[in-house]
C-alpha positions as CSV (number, residue, x, y, z in Angstrom):
1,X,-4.0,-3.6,0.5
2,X,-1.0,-1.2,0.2
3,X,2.7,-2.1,0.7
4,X,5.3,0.2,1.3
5,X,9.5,-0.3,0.6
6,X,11.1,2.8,2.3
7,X,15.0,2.6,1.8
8,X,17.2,4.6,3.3
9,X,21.2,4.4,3.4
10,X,23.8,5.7,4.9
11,X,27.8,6.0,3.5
12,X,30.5,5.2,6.0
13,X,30.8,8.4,7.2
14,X,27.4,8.4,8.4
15,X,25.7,10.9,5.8
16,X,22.3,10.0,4.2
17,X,22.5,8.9,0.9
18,X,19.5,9.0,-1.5
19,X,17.9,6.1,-2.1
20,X,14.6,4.7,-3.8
21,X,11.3,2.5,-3.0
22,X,8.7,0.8,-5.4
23,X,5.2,1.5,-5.6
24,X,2.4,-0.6,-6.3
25,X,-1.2,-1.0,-6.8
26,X,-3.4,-3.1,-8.6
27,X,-7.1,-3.0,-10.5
28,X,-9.2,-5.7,-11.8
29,X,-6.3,-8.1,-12.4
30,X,-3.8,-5.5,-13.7
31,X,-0.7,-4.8,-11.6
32,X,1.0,-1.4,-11.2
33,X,4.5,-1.4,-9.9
34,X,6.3,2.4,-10.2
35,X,10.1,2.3,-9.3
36,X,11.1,5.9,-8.0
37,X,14.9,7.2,-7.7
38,X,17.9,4.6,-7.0
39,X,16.2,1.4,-6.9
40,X,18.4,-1.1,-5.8
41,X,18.6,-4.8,-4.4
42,X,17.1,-4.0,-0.3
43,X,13.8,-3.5,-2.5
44,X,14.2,-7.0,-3.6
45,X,12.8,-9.2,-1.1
46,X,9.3,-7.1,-1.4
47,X,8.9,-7.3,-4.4
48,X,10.0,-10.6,-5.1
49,X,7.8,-11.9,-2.5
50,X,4.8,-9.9,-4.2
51,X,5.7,-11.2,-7.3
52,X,5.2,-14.7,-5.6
53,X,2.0,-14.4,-4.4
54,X,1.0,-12.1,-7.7
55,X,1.9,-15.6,-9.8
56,X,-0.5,-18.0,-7.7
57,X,-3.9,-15.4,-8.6
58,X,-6.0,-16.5,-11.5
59,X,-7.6,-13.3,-12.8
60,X,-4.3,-11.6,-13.5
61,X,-5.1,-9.7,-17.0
62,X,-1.4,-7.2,-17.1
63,X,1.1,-5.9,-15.7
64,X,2.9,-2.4,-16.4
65,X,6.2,-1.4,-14.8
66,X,6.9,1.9,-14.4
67,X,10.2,3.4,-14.7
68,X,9.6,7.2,-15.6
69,X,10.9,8.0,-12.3
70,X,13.8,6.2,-12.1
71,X,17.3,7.1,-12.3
72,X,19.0,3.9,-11.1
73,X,18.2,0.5,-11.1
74,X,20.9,-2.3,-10.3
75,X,21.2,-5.9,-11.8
76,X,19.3,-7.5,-9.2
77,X,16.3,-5.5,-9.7
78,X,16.0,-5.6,-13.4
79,X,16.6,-9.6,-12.3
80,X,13.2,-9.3,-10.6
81,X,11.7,-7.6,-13.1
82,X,12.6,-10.4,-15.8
83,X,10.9,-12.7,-13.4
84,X,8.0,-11.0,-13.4
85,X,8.1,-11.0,-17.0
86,X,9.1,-14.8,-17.6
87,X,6.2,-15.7,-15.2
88,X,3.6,-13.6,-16.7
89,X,4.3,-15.1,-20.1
90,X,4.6,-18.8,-18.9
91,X,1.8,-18.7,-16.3
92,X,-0.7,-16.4,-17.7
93,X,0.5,-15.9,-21.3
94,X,0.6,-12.3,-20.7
95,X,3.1,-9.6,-22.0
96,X,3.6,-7.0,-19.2
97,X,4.5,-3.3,-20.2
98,X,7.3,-1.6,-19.0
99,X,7.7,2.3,-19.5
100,X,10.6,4.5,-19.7
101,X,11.2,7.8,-20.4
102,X,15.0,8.0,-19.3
103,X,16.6,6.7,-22.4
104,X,19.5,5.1,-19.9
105,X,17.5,3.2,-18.0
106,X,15.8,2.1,-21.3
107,X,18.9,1.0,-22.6
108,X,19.8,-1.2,-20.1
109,X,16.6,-2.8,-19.6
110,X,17.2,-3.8,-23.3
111,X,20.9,-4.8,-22.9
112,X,19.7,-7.1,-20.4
113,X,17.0,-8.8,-22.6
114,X,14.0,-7.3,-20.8
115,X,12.8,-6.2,-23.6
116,X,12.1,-10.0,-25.0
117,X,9.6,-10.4,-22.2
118,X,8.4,-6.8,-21.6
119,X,7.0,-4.3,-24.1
120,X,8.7,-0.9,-23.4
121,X,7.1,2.2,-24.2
122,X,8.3,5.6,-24.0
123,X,6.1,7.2,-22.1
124,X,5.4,10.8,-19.8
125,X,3.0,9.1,-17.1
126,X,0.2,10.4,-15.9
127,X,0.3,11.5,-12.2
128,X,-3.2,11.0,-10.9
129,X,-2.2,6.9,-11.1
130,X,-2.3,6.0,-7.5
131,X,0.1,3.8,-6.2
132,X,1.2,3.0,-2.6
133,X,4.8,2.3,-1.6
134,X,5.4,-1.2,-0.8
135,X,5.6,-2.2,2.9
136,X,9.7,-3.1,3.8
137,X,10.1,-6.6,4.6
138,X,12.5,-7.7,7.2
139,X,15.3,-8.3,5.1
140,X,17.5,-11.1,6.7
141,X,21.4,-12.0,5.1
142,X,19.8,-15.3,4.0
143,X,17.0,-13.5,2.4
144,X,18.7,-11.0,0.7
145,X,20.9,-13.5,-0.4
146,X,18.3,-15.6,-2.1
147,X,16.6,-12.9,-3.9
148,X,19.9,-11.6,-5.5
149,X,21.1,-15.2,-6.3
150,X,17.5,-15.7,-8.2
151,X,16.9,-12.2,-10.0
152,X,20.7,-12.6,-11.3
153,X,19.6,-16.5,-12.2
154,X,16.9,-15.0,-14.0
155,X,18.9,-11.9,-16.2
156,X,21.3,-15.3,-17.3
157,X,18.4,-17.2,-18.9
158,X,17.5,-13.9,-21.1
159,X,20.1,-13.8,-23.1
160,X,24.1,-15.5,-23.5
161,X,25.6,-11.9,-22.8
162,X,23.8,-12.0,-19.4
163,X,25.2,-15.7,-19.1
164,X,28.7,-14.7,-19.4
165,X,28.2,-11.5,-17.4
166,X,27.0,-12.8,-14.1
167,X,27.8,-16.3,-14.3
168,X,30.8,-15.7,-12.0
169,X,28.6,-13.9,-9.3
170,X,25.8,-16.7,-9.8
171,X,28.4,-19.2,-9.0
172,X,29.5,-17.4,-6.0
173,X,26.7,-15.9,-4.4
174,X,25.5,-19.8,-4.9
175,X,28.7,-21.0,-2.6
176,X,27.4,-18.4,0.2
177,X,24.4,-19.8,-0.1
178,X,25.1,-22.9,0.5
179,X,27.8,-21.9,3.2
180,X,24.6,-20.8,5.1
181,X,22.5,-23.8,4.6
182,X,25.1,-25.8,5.6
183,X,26.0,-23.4,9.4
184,X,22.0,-23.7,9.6
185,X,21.9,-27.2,9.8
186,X,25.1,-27.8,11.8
187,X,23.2,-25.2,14.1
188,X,20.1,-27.0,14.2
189,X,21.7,-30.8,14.5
């Protein structure tokens, strides 16, 4: 079943903005997820919930993340990622692969401690791997907000550097979270 993330953004001025999307596809237990161009956190809530639903299957045998076509990824992606690499290793005792050919991107998957749960390759991809792009969820403020608050959750437990980094915005984003909740069930009552 294919799922597509199309992005697309738009500056104040109006103007298009390049953007990215993730790809994905999966055989005989082994999940594919491509990141092409600026990946960033609207790609979050997709994936995330894939991730979710890729967790609860029994005959998951690998994962491989690739990142040969990226050229930006933002905190709360990588965030997502580490997820998927905590989850692998806890609920299937798997160690997912994660390639990288743009020796930025693979620099800051390792300053963020991805590579404690990821094995990253240098590697030139072959381009007869199909994916399909991941269908865009309807992204809500709530929703958004919960993914970001989680993937950042997740970069802290990596590492103490990560800790100290995003602790602030953890602790915040947490308060608007909670804001929320709290408008919801005023709302509701």
């Amino acid at each position: 079943m294919p799922y597509v993330i199309i992005l697309e953004s738009f500056s104040a001025n109006g103007i298009y903005m390049s953007t990215g999307h993730v790809e994905y596809a999966s055989l005989d237990g082994t999940h594919i997820f491509k990141l092409i161009g600026e990946v960033r956190a609207q790609s979050c809530i997709s994936l995330d919930k894939l991730l979710n639903r890729i967790e609860q299957q029994s005959n998951v045998v690998g994962a491989i993340v690739d990142l040969t076509q990226t050229i930006f990824i933002d905190s709360t992606v990588l965030g997502i990622l580490a997820k998927l690499g905590l989850k692998l290793k806890q609920a299937h005792n798997i160690q997912a692969v994660m390639l990288s050919t743009n020796p930025d991107i693979t620099t800051l998957a390792n300053s963020m401690g991805l590579g404690q749960v990821f094995v990253i390759l240098n590697y030139c991809g072959d381009p007869s791997v199909c994916t399909r792009e991941l269908m865009e969820e309807h992204v809500t403020n709530s929703s958004m907000l919960t993914t970001v608050l989680e993937a950042h959750k997740t970069l802290m437990k990596l590492n103490e550097n990560n800790q100290n980094m995003f602790e602030p915005l953890v602790k915040q984003l947490q308060k608007e979270q909670d804001n929320l909740e709290q408008a919801s069930h005023q709302q509701n009552a």
